[in-house]
PDB file of the backbone (N, CA, C, O) and the ligand in Angstrom, with CONECT records:
HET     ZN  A 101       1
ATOM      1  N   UNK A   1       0.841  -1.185   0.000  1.00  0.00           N
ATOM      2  CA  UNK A   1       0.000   0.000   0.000  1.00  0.00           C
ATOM      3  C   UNK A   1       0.879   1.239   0.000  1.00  0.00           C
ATOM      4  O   UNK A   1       1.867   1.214   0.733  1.00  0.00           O
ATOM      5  N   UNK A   2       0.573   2.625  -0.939  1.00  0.00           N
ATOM      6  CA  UNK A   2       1.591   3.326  -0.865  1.00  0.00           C
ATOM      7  C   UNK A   2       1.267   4.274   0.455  1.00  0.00           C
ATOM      8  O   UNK A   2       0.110   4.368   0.865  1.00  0.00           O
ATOM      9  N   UNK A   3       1.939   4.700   0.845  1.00  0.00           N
ATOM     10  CA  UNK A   3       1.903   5.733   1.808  1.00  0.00           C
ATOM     11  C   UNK A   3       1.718   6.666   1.033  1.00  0.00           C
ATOM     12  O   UNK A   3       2.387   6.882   0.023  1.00  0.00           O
ATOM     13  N   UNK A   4       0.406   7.578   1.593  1.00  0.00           N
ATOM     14  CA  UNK A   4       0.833   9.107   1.250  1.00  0.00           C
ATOM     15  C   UNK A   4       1.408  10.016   1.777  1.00  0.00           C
ATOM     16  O   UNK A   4       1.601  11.138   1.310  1.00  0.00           O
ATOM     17  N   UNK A   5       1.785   9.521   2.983  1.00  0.00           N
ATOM     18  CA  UNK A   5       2.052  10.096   4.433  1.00  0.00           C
ATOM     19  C   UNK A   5       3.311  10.934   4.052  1.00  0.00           C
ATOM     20  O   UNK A   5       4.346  10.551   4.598  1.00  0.00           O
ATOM     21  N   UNK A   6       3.408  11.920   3.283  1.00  0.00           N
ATOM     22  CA  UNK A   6       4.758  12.544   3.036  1.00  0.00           C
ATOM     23  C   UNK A   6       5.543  13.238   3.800  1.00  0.00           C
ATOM     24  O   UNK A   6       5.161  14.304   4.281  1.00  0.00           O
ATOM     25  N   UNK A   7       6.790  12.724   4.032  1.00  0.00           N
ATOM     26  CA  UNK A   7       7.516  13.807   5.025  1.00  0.00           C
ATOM     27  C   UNK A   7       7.729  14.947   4.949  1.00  0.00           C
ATOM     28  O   UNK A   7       8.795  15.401   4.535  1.00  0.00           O
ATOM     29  N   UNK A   8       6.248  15.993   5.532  1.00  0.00           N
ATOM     30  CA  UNK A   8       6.310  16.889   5.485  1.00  0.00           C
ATOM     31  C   UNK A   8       6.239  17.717   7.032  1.00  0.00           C
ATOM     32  O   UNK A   8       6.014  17.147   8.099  1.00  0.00           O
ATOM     33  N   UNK A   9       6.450  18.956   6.887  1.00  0.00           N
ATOM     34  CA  UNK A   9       6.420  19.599   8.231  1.00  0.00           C
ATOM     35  C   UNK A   9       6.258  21.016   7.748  1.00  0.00           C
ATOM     36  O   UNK A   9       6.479  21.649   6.716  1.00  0.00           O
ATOM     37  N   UNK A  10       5.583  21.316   9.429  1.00  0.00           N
ATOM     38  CA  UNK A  10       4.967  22.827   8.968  1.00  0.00           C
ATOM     39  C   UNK A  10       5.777  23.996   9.410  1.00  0.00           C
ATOM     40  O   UNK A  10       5.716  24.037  10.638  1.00  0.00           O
ATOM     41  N   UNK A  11       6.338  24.738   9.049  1.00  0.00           N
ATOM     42  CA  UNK A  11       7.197  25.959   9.314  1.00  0.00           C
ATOM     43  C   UNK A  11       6.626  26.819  10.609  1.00  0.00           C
ATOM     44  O   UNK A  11       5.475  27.222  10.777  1.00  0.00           O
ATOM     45  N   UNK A  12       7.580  26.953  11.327  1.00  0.00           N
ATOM     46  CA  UNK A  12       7.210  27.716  12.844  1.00  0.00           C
ATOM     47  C   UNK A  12       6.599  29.074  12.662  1.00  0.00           C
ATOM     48  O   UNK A  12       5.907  29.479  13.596  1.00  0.00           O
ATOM     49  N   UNK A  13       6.751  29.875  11.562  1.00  0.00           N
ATOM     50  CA  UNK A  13       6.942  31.033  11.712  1.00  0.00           C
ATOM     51  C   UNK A  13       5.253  31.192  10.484  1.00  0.00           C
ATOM     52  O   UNK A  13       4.160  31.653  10.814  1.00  0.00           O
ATOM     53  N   UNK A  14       5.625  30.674   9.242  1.00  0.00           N
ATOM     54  CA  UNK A  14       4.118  30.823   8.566  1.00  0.00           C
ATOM     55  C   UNK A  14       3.094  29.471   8.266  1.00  0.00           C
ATOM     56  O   UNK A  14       2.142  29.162   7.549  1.00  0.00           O
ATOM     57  N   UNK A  15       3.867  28.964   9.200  1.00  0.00           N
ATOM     58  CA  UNK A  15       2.735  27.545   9.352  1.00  0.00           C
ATOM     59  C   UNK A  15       2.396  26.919   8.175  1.00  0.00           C
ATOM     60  O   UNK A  15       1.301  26.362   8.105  1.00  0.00           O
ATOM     61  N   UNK A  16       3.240  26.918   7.129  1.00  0.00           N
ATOM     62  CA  UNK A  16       2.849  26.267   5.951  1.00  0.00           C
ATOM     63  C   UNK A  16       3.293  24.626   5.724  1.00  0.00           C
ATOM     64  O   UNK A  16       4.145  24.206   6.506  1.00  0.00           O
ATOM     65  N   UNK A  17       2.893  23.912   4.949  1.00  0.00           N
ATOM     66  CA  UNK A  17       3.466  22.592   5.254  1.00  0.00           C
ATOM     67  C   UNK A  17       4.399  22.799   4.210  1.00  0.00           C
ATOM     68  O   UNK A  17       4.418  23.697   3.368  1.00  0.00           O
ATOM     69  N   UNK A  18       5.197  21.815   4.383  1.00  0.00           N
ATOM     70  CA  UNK A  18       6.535  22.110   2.700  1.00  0.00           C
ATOM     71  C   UNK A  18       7.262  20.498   3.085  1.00  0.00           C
ATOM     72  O   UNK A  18       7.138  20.063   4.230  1.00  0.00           O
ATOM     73  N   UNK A  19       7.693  20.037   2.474  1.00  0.00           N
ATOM     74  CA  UNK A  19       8.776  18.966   2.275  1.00  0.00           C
ATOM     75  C   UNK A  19       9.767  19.006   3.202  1.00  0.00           C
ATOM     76  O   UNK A  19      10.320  20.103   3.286  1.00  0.00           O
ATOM     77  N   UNK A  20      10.240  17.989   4.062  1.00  0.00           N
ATOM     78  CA  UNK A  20      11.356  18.416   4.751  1.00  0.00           C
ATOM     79  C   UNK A  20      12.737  19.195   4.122  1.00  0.00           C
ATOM     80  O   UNK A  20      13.385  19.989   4.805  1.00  0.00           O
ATOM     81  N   UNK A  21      12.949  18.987   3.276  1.00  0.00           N
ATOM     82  CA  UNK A  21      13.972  19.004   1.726  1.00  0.00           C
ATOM     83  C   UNK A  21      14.098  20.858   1.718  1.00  0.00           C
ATOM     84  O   UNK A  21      15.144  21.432   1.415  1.00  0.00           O
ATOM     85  N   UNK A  22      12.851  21.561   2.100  1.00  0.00           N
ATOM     86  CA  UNK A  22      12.938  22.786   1.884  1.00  0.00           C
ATOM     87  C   UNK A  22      12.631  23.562   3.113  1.00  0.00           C
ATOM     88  O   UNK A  22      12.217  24.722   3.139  1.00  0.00           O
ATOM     89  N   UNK A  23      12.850  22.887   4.006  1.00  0.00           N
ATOM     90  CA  UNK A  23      12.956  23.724   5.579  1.00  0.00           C
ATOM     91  C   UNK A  23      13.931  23.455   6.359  1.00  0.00           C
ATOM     92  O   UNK A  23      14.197  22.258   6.469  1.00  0.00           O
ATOM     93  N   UNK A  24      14.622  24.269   7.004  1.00  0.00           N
ATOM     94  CA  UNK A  24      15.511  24.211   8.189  1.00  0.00           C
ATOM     95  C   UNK A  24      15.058  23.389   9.308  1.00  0.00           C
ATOM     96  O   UNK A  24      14.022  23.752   9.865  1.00  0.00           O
ATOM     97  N   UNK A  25      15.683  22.294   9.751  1.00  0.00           N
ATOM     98  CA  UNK A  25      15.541  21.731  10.588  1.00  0.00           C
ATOM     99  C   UNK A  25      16.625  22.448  12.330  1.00  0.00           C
ATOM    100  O   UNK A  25      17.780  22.159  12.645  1.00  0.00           O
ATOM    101  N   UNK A  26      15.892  23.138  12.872  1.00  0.00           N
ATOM    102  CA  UNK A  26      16.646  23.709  14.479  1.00  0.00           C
ATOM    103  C   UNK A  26      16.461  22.989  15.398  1.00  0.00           C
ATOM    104  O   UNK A  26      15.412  22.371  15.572  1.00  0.00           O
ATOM    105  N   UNK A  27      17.507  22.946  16.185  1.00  0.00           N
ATOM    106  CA  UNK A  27      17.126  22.155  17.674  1.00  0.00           C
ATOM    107  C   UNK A  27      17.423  23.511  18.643  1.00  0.00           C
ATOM    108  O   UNK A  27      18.104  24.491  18.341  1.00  0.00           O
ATOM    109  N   UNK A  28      16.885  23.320  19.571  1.00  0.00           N
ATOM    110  CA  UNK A  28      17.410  24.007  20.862  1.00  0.00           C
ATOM    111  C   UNK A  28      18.234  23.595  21.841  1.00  0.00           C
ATOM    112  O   UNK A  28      17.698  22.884  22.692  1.00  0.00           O
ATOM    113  N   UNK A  29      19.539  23.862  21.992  1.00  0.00           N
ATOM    114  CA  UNK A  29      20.875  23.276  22.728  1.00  0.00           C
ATOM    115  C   UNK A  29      20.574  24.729  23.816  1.00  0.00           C
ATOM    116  O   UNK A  29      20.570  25.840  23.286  1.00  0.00           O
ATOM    117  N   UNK A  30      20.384  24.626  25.012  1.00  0.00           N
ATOM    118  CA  UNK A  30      20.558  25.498  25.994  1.00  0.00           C
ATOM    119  C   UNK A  30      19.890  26.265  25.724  1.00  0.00           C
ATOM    120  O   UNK A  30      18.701  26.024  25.927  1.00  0.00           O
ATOM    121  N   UNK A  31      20.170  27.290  25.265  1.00  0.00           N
ATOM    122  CA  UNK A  31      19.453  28.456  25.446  1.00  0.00           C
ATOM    123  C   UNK A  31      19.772  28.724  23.320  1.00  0.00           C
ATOM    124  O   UNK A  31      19.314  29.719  22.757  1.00  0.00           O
ATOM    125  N   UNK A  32      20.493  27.759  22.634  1.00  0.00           N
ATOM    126  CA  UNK A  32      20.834  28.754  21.187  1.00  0.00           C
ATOM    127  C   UNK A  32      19.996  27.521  20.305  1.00  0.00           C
ATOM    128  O   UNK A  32      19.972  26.307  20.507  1.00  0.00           O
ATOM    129  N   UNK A  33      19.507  28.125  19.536  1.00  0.00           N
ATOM    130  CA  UNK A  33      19.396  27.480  18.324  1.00  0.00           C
ATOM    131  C   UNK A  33      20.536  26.666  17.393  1.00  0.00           C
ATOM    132  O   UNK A  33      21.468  27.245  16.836  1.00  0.00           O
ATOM    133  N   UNK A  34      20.394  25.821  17.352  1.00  0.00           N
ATOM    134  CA  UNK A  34      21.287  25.068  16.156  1.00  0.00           C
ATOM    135  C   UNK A  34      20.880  24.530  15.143  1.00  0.00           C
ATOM    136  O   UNK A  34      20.084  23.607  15.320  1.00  0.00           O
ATOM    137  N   UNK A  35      21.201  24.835  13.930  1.00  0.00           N
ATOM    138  CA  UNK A  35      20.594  23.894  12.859  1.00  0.00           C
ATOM    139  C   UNK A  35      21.532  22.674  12.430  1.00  0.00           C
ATOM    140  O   UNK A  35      22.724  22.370  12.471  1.00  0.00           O
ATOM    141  N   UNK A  36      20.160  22.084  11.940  1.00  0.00           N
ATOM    142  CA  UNK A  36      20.403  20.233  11.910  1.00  0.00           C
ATOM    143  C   UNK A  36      20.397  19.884  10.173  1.00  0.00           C
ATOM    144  O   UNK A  36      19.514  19.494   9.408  1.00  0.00           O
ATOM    145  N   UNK A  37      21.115  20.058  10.085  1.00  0.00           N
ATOM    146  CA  UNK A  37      21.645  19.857   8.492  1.00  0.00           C
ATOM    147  C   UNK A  37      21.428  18.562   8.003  1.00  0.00           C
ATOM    148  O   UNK A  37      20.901  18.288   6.925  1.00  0.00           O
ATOM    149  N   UNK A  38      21.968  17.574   9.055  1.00  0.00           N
ATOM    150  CA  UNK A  38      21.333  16.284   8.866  1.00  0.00           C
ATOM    151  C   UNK A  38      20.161  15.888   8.989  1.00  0.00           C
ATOM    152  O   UNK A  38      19.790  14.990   8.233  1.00  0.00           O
ATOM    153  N   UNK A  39      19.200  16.457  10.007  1.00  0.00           N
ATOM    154  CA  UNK A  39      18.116  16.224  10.983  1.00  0.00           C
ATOM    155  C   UNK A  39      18.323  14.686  11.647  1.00  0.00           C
ATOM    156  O   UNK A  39      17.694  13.629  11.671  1.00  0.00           O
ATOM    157  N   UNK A  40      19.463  15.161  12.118  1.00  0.00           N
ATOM    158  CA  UNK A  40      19.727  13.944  12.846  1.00  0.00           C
ATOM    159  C   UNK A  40      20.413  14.059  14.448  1.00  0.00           C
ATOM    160  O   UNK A  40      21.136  13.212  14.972  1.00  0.00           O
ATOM    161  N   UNK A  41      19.952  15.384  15.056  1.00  0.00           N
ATOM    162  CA  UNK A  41      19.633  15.785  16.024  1.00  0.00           C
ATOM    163  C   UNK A  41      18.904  15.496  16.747  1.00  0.00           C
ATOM    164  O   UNK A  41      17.733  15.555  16.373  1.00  0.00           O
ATOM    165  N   UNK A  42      19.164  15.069  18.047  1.00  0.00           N
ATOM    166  CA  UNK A  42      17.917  14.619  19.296  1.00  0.00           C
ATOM    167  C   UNK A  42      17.063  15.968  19.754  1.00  0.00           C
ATOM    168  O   UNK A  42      17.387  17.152  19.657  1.00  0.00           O
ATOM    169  N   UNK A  43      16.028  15.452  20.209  1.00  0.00           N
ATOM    170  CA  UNK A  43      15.240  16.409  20.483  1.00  0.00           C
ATOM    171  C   UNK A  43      14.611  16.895  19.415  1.00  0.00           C
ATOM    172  O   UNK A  43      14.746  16.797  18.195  1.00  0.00           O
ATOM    173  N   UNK A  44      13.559  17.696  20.488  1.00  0.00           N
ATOM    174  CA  UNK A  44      12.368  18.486  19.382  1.00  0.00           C
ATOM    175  C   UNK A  44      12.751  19.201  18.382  1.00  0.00           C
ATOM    176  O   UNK A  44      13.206  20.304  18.686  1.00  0.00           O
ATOM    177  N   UNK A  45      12.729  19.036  17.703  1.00  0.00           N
ATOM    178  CA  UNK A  45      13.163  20.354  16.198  1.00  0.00           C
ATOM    179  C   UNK A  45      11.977  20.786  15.857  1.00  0.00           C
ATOM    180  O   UNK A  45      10.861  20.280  15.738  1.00  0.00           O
ATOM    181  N   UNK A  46      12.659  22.309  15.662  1.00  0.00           N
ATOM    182  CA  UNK A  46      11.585  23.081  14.826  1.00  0.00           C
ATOM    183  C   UNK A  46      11.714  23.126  13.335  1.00  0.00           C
ATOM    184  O   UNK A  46      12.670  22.654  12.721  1.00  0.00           O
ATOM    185  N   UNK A  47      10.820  23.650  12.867  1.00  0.00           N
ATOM    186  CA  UNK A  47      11.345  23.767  11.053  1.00  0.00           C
ATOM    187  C   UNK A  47      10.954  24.898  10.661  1.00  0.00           C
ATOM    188  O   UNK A  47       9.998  25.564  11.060  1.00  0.00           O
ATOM    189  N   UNK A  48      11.856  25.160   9.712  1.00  0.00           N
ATOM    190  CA  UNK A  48      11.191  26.586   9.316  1.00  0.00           C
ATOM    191  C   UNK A  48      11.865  26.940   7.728  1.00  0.00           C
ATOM    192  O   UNK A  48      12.862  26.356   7.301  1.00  0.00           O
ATOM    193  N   UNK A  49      11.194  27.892   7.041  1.00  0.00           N
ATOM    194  CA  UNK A  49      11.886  28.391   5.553  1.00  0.00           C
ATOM    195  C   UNK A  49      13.060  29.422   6.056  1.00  0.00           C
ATOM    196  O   UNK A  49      13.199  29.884   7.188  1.00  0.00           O
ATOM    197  N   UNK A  50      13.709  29.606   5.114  1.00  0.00           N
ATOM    198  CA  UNK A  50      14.925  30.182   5.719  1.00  0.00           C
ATOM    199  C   UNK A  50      14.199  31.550   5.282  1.00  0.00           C
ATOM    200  O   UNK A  50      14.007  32.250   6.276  1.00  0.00           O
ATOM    201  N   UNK A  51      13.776  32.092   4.185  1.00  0.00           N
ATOM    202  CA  UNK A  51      12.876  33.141   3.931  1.00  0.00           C
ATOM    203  C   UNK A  51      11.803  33.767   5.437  1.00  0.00           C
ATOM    204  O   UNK A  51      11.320  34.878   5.661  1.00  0.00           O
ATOM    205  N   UNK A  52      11.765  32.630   6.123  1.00  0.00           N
ATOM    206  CA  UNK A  52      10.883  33.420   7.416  1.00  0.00           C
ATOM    207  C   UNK A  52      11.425  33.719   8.506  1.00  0.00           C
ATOM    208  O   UNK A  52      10.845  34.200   9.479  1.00  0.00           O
ATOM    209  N   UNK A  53      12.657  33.434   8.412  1.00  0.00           N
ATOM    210  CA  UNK A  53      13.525  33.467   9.717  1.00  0.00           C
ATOM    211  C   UNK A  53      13.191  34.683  10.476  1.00  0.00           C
ATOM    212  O   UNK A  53      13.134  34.653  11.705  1.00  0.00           O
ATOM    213  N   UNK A  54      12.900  36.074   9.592  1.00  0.00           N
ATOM    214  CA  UNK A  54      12.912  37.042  10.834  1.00  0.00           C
ATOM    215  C   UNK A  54      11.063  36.832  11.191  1.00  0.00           C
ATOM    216  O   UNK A  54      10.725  36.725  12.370  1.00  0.00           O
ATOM    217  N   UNK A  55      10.343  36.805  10.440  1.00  0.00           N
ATOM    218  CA  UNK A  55       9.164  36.379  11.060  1.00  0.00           C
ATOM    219  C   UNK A  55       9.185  35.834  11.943  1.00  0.00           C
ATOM    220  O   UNK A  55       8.694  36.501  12.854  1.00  0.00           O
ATOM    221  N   UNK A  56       9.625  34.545  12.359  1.00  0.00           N
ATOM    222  CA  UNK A  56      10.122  33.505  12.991  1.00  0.00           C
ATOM    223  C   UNK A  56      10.376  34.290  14.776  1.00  0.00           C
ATOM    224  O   UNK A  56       9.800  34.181  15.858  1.00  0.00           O
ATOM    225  N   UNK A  57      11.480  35.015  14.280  1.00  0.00           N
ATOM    226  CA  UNK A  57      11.784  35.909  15.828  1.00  0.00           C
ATOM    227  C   UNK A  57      10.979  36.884  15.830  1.00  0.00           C
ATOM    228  O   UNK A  57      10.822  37.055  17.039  1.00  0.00           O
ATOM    229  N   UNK A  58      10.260  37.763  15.234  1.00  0.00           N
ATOM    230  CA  UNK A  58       9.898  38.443  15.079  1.00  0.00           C
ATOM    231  C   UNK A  58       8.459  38.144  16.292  1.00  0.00           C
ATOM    232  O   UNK A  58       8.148  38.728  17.330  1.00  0.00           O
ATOM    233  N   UNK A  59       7.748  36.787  15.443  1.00  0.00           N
ATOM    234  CA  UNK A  59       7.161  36.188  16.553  1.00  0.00           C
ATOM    235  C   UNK A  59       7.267  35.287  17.487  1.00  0.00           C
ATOM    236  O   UNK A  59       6.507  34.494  18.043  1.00  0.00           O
ATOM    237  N   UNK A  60       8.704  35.661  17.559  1.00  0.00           N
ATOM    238  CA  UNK A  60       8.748  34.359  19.011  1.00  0.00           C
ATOM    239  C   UNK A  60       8.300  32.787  19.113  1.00  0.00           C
ATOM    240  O   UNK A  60       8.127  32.018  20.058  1.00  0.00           O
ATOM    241  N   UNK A  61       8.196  32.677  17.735  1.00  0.00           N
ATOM    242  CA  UNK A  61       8.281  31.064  17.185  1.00  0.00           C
ATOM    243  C   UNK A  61       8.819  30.145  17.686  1.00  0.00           C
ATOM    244  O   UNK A  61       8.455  29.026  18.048  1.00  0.00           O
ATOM    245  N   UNK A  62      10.188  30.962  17.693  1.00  0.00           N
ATOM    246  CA  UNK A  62      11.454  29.373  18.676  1.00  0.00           C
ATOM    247  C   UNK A  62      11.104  29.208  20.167  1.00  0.00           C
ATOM    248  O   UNK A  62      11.299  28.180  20.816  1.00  0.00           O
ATOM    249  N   UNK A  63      10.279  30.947  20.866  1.00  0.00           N
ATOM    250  CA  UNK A  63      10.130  30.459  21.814  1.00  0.00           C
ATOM    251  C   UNK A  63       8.914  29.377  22.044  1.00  0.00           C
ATOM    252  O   UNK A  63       8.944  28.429  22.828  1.00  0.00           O
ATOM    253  N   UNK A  64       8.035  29.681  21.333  1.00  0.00           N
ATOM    254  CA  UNK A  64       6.847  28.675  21.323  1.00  0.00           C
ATOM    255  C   UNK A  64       6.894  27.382  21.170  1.00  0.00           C
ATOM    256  O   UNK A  64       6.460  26.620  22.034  1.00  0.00           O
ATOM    257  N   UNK A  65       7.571  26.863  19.748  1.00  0.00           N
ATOM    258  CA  UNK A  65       8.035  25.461  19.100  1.00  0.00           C
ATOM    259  C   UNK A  65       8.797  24.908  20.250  1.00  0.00           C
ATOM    260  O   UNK A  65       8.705  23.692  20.418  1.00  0.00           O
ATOM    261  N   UNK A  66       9.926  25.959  21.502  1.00  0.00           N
ATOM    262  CA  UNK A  66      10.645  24.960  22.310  1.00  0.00           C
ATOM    263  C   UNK A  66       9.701  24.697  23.707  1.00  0.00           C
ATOM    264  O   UNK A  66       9.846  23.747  24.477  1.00  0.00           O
ATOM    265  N   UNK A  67       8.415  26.094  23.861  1.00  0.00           N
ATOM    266  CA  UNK A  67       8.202  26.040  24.826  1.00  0.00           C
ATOM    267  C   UNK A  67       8.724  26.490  25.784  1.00  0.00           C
ATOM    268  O   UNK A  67       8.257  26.171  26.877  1.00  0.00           O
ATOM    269  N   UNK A  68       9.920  27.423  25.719  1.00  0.00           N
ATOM    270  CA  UNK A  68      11.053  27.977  26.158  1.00  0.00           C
ATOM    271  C   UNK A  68      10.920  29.479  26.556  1.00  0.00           C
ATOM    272  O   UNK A  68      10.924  30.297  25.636  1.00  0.00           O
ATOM    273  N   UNK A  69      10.815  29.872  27.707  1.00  0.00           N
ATOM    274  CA  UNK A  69      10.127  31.482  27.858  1.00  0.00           C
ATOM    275  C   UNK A  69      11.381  31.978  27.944  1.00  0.00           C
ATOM    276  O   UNK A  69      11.166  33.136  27.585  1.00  0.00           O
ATOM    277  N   UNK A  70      12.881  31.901  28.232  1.00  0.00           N
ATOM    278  CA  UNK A  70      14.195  33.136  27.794  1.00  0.00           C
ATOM    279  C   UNK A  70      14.286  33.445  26.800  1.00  0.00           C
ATOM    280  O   UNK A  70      13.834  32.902  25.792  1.00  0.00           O
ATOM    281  N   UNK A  71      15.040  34.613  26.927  1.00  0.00           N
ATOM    282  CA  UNK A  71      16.228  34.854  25.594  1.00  0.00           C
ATOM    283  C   UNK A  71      16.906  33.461  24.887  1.00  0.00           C
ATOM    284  O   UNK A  71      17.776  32.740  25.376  1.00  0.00           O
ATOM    285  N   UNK A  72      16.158  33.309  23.457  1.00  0.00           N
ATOM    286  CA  UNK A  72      17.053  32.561  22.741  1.00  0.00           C
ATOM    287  C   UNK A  72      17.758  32.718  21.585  1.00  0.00           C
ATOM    288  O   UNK A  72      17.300  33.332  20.622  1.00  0.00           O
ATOM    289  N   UNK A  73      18.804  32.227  21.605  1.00  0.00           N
ATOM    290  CA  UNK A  73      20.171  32.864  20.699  1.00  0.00           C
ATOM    291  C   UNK A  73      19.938  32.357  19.576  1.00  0.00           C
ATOM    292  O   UNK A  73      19.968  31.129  19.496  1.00  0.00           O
ATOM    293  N   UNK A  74      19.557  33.377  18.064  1.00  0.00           N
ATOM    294  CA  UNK A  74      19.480  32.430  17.028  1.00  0.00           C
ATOM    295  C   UNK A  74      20.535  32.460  15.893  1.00  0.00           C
ATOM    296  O   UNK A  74      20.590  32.059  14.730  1.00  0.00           O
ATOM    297  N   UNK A  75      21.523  33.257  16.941  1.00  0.00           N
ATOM    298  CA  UNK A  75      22.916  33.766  15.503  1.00  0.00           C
ATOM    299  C   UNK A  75      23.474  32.481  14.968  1.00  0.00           C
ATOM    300  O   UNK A  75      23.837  32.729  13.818  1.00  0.00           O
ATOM    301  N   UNK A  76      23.767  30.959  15.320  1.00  0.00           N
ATOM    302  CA  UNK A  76      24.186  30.551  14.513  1.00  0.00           C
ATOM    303  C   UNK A  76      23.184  29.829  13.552  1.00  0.00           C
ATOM    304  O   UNK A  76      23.666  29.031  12.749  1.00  0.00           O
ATOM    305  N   UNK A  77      22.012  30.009  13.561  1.00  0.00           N
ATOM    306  CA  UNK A  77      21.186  29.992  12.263  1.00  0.00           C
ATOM    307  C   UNK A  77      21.381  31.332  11.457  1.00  0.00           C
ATOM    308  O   UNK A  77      21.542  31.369  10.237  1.00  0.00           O
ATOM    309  N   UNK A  78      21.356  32.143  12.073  1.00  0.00           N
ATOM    310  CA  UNK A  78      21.552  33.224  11.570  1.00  0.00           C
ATOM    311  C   UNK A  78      22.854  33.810  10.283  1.00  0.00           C
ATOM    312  O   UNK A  78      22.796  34.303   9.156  1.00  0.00           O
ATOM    313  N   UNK A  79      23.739  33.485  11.055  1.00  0.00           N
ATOM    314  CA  UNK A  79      24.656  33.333  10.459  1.00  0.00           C
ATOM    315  C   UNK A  79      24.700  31.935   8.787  1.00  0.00           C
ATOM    316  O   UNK A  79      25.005  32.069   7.602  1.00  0.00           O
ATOM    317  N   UNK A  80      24.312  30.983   9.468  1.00  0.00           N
ATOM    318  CA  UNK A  80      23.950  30.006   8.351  1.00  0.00           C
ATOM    319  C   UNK A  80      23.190  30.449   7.182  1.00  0.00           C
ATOM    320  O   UNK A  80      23.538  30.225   6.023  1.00  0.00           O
ATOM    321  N   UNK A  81      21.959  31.194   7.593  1.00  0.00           N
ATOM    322  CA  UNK A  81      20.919  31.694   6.440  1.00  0.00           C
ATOM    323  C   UNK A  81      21.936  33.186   5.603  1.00  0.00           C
ATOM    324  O   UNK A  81      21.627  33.370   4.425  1.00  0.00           O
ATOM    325  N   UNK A  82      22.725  33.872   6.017  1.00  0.00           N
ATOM    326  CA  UNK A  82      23.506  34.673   5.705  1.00  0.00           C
ATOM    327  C   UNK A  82      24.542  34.069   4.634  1.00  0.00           C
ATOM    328  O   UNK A  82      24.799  34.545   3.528  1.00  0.00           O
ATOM    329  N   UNK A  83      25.035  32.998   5.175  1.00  0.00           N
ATOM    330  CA  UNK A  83      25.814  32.386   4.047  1.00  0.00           C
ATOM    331  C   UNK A  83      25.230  31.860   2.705  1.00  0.00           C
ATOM    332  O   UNK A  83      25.824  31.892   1.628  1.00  0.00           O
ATOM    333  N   UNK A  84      24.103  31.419   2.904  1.00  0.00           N
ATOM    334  CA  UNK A  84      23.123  30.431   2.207  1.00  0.00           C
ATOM    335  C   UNK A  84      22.920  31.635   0.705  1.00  0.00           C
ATOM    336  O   UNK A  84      23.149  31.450  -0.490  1.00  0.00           O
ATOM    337  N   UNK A  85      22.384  32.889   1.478  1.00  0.00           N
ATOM    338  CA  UNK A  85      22.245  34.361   0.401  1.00  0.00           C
ATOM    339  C   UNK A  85      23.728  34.557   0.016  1.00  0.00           C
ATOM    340  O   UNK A  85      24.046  35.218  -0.973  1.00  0.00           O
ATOM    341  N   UNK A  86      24.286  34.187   0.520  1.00  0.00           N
ATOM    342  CA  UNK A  86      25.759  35.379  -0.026  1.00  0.00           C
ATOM    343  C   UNK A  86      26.183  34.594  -1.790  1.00  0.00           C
ATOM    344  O   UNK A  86      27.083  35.073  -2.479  1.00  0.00           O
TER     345      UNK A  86
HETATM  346 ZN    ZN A 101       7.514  29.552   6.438  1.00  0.00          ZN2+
END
């Protein structure tokens, strides 16, 4: 029987569904964001388009997706999505 069940996931920031293939997979290590290039990171991951990233903080997405009420650090995604444009 085929599965239709596609590995998809919905972006933190505009809630859209998309392919894993075209979203950032983040974990939360302490207090920073890390992205999972592999998605082969423990723990909850969030996902997101790299296009929404400031949405994303903008609304406090990472804090929601971790459940996490501090300051969370998202420069080395940040930095990642910076390279990704350059
Ligand atoms: Zn999105």
């Amino acid at each position: 029987m085929f599965s239709k069940k596609l590995r998809q996931r919905s972006c933190i920031a505009c809630r859209g569904l998309d392919n894993r293939t075209d979203l950032i997979r983040t974990v939360l290590v302490g207090n920073e964001i890390k992205v999972d290039l592999n998605h082969r990171m423990p723990g909850r991951g969030a996902w997101l388009h790299s296009k929404c990233f400031l949405v994303a903080v903008e609304r406090k997405a990472f804090n929601r997706s971790f459940n996490y009420e501090g300051q969370i650090k998202v420069k080395e995604l940040e930095d990642y999505l910076k390279n990704l444009s350059n």
